[in-house]
C-alpha positions as CSV (number, residue, x, y, z in Angstrom):
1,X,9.7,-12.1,-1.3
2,X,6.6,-10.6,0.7
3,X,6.8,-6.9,-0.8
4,X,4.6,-6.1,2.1
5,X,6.2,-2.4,2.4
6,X,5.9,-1.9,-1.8
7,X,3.5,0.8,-2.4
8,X,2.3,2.3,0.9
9,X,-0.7,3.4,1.7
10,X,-1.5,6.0,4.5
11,X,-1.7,4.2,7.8
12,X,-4.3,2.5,9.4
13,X,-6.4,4.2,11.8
14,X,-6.6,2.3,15.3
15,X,-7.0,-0.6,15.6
16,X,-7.7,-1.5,12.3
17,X,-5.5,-3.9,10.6
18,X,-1.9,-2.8,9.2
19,X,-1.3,-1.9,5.9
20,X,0.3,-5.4,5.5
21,X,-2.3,-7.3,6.3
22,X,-4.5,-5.4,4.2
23,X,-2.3,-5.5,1.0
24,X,-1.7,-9.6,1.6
25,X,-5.4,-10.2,1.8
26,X,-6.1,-7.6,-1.5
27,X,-3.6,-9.3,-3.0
28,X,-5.0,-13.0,-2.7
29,X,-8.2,-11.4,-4.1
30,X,-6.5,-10.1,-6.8
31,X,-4.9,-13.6,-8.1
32,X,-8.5,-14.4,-8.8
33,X,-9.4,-11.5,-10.5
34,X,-6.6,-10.9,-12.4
35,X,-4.7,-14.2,-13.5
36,X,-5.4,-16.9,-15.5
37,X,-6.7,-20.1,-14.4
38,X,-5.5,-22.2,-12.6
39,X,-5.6,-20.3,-9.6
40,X,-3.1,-21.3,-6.4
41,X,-5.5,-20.1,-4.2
42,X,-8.8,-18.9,-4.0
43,X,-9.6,-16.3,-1.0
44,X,-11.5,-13.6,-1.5
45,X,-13.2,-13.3,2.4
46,X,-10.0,-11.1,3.1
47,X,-11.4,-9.2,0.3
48,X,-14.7,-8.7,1.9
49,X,-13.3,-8.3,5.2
50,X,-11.4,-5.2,3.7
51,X,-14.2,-3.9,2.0
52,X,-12.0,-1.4,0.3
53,X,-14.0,0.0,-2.2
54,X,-14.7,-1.1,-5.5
55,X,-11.7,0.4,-7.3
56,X,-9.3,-1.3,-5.3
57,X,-7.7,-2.9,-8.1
58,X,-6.9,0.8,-9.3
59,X,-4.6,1.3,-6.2
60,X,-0.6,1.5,-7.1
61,X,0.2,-1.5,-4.4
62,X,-2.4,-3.4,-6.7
63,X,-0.7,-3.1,-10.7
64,X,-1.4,-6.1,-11.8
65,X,2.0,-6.1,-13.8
66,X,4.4,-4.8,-11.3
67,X,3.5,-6.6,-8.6
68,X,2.7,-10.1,-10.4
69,X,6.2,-11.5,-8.2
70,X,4.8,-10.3,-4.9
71,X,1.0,-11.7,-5.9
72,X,2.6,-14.8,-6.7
73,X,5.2,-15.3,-3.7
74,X,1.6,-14.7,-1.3
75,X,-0.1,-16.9,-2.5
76,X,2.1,-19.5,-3.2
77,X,2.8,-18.9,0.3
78,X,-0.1,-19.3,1.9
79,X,-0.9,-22.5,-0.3
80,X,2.4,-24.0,1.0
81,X,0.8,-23.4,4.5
82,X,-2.8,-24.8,3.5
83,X,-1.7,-28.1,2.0
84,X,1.1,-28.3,5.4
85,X,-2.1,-27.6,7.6
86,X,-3.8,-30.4,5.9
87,X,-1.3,-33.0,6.5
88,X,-0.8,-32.4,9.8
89,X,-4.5,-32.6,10.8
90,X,-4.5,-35.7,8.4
91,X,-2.1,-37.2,10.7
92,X,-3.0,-36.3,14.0
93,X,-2.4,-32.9,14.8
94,X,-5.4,-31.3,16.2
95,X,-3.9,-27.7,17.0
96,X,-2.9,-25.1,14.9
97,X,-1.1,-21.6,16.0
98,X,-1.0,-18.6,13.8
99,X,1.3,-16.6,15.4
100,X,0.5,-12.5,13.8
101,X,-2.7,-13.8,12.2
102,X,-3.8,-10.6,10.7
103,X,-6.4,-11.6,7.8
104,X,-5.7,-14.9,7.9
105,X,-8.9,-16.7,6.3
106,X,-8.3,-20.7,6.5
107,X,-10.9,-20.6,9.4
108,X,-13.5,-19.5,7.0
109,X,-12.7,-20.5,3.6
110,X,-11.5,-24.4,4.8
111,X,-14.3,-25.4,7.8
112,X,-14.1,-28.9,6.6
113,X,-10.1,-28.6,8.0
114,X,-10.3,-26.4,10.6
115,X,-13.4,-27.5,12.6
116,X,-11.0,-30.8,12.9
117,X,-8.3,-28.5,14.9
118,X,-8.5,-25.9,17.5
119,X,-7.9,-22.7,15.4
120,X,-5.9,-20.2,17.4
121,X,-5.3,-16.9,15.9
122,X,-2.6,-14.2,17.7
123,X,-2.3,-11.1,17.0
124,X,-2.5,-7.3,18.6
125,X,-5.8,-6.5,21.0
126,X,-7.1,-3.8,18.1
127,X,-6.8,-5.4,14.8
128,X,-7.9,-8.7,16.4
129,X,-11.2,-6.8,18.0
130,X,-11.8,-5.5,14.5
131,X,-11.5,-8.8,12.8
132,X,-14.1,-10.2,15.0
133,X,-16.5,-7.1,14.5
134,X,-16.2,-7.6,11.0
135,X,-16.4,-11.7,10.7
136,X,-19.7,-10.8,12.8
137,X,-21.3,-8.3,10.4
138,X,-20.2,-10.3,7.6
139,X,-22.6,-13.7,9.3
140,X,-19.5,-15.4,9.4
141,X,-19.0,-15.4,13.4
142,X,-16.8,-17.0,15.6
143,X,-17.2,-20.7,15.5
144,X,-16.1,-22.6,19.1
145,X,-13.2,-24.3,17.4
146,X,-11.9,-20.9,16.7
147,X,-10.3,-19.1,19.1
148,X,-9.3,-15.3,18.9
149,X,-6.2,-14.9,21.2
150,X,-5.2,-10.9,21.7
151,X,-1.7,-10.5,22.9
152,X,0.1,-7.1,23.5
153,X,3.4,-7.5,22.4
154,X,4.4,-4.0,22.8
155,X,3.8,-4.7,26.4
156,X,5.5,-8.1,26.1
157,X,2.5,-10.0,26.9
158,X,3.3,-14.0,27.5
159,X,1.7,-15.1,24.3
160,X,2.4,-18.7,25.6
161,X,0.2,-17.5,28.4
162,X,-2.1,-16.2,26.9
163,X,-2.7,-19.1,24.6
164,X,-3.4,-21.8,27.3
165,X,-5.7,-18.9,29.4
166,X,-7.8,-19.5,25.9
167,X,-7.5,-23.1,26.0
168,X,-4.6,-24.5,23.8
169,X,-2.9,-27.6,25.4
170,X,0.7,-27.3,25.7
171,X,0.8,-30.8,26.4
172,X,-0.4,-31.6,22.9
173,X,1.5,-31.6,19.6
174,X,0.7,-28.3,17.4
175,X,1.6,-26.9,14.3
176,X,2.6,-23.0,14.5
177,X,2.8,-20.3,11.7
178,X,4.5,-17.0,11.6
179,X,4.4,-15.6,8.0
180,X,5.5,-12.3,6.6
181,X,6.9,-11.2,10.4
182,X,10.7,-12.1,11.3
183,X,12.1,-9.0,9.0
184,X,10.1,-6.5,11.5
185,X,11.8,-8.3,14.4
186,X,14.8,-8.2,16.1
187,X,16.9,-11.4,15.3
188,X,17.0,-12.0,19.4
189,X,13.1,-11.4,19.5
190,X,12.8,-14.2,16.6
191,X,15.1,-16.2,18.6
192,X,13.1,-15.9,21.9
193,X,10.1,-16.8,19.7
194,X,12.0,-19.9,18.3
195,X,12.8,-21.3,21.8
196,X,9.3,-20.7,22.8
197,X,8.2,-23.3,20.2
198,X,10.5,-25.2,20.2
199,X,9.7,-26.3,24.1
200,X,6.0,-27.2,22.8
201,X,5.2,-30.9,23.1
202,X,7.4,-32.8,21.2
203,X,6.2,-33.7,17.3
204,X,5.0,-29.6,17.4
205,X,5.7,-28.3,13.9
206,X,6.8,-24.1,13.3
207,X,6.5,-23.2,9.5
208,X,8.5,-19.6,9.6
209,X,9.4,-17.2,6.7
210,X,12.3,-14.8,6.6
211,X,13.7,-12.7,3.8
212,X,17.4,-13.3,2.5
213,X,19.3,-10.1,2.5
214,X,19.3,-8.4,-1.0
215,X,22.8,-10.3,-2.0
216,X,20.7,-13.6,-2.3
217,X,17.7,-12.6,-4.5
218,X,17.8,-12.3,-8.2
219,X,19.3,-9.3,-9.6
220,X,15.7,-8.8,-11.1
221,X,14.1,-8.7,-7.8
222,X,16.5,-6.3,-5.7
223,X,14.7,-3.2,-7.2
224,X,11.5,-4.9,-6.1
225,X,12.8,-5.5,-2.7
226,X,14.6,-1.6,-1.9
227,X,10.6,-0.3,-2.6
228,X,9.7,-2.6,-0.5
229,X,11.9,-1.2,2.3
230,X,11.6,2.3,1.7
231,X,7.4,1.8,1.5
232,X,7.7,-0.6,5.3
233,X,9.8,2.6,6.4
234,X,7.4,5.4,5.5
235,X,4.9,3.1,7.4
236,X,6.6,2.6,10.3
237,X,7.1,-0.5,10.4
238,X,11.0,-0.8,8.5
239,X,12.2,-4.1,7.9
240,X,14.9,-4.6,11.0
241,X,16.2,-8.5,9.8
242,X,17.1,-10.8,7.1
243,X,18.1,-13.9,7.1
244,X,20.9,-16.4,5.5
245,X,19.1,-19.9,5.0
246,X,22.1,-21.6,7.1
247,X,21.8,-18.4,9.8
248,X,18.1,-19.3,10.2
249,X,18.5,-23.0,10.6
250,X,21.1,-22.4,13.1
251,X,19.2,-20.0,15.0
252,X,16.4,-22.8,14.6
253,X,18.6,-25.7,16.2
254,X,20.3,-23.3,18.5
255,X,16.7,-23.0,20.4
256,X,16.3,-26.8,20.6
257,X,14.6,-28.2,17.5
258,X,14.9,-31.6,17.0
259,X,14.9,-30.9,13.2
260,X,14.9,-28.5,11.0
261,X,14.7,-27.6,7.2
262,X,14.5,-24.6,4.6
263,X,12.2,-24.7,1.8
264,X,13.3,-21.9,-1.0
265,X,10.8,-19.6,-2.4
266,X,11.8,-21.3,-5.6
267,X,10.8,-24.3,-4.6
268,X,7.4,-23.0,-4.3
269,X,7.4,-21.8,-7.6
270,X,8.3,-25.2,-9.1
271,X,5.5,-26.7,-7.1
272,X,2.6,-24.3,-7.9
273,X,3.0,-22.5,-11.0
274,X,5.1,-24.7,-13.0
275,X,3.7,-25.4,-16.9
276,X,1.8,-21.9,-16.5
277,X,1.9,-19.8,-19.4
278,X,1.3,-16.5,-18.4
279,X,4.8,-16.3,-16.8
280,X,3.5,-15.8,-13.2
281,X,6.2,-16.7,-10.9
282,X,7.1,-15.5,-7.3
283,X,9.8,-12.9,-6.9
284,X,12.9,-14.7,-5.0
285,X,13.0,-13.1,-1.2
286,X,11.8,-15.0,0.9
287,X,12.1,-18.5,2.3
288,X,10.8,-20.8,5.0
289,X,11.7,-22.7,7.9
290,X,10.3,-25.7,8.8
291,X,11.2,-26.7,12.4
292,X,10.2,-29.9,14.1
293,X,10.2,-30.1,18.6
C-alpha cells in the first residue's frame, strides 16, 4: 500500500506540492540512499526538486525501518509503470497521460523514452506552476515533447478538454496513469474518470491503483495502513475509497473497457525484489488495474 498519509507533515503552503507528492518523491530518494543494491529504481530529481534540507532522512515519515513496506510498494510501483511505459512506446504508442502527476520524474530521468512520446502531465494550476519554476531553476526546462497540462478539478475543469487545448490527439491510442489517487476520490468520481478513458481511441491503455480495504491486507500491514489514515486525515486529504479487486474491475468494464486486469501488489514484489536479502518487500495495500479501450 501507498502509506501516503503515514507520518504527516504540516501542510504545504500554496501552491506547492502536497505532502504526498513530496513524501513519494523523498521516498524514491531514499531507496538509494538507504538500501542495498540492487536498487528498483533510481530517482533522485524528485529529491532535488524538493530540496528539503539535508536532514531529510531524519524526518519520522522517512525511518528507514518503519517505513521499509511503503519505500518498497513506491517504488516497485513506479517501476511497474516505467517498464509498462516502455512497452507501449516500443510498440506504438506515442502518448502518455499522467493523470495527478505531482513529482512525477520519467520526463527527466528517461529522455531517451519520453522524447519518443508526448509527455502530458495533469495535475492542479499551483503545484503544477511550481514544478515548472523549479524544473527551470534546476536547468532542467520544459522540453517540447513535454507538456504541462493545469486542470482545476475543484472547479470541475474538463481535463479531457484541457488535454486536447494542449495538443493530445484523442484520435490516437494513449497510455494513462493515475497512481496513489482513487482512495481520495469518490468511487462515482473514479468511475466518471474510468468512462472518460475508456472512450479514448481504442488500443488506449489506463494503469490505475486503489487500496483494498483493511480486511484484504496482511494482518502485519493493517497497523501500517490505520496511520496511514489517521496522518491523510490530519492533512486533509482522508482517504474516502477502497477497493475490492473484483469491485474495481467491474467498475472498469462497467465504463466500457474492452479488457481489463488486476495486478496484486504481491505480484510486484515477486517481480522486483525477489532473491533480495535484506528482506525489503512492499507492504500488501494496494493493487492495480490495468484497463484496455
Amino acid at each position: 500500500m501507498t502509506g501516503e498519509g503515514a507520518g504527516a507533515q504540516d501542510a504545504p503552503l500554496a501552491g506547492e506540492p502536497d505532502n504526498t507528492a513530496v513524501r513519494t518523491a523523498l521516498w524514491r530518494a531514499a531507496h538509494l540512499r538507504v538500501d542495498r543494491p540492487p536498487h528498483v529504481l533510481e530517482d533522485e530529481v524528485g529529491l532535488s526538486l524538493v530540496d528539503p534540507g539535508a536532514d531529510w532522512l531524519r524526518r519520522p515519515d522517512m525511518d528507514p525501518g518503519a517505513t521499509s513496506g511503503f519505500r518498497a510498494s513506491i517504488v516497485a510501483r513506479a517501476r511497474f509503470i516505467e517498464d509498462l511505459i516502455v512497452e507501449q512506446a516500443d510498440g506504438g504508442i506515442t502518448q502518455y497521460v499522467v493523470l495527478g502527476a505531482g513529482l512525477d520524474t520519467f520526463a527527466q530521468r528517461r529522455p531517451e523514452v519520453a522524447s519518443r512520446l508526448g509527455v502530458f502531465e495533469v495535475d492542479q494550476p499551483g503545484p503544477q506552476a511550481w514544478k515548472r519554476r523549479r524544473l527551470d531553476e534546476l536547468g532542467l526546462g520544459i522540453p517540447d515533447w513535454l507538456h504541462l497540462v493545469p486542470v482545476d478539478f475543484e472547479r470541475n475543469e474538463d481535463w479531457l478538454r484541457k488535454l486536447a487545448a494542449a495538443g493530445f490527439d484523442p484520435g490516437r491510442p494513449a497510455v494513462v496513469v493515475s497512481t496513489g489517487v482513487t482512495m481520495y476520490l469518490t468511487k462515482d468520481a473514479t468511475a466518471a474518470t474510468l468512462r472518460q478513458v475508456a472512450g479514448l481511441a481504442p488500443g488506449s491503455l489506463l494503469a490505475m491503483t486503489f487500496l483494498l480495504p483493511p480486511e484484504l491486507l496482511e494482518a502485519a500491514d493493517r497497523p501500517g495502513l490505520r496511520r496511514s489514515e489517521e496522518g491523510a486525515q490530519a492533512s486533509g486529504t482522508p482517504f474516502v475509497s477502497f477497493y475490492t479487486p473484483t469491485e474495481m474491475l467491474a467498475l472498469a468494464s462497467e465504463a466500457g473497457f474492452a479488457d481489463v486486469r488486476h495486478v496484486s501488489g504481491g505480484s510486484l514484489g515477486e517481480r522486483y525484489f525477489a532473491g533480495r536479502t535484506d528482506g525489503l518487500r512492499p507492504s500488501s495495500g494496494e493493487d492495480l488495474l490495468l484497463a484496455t479501450a
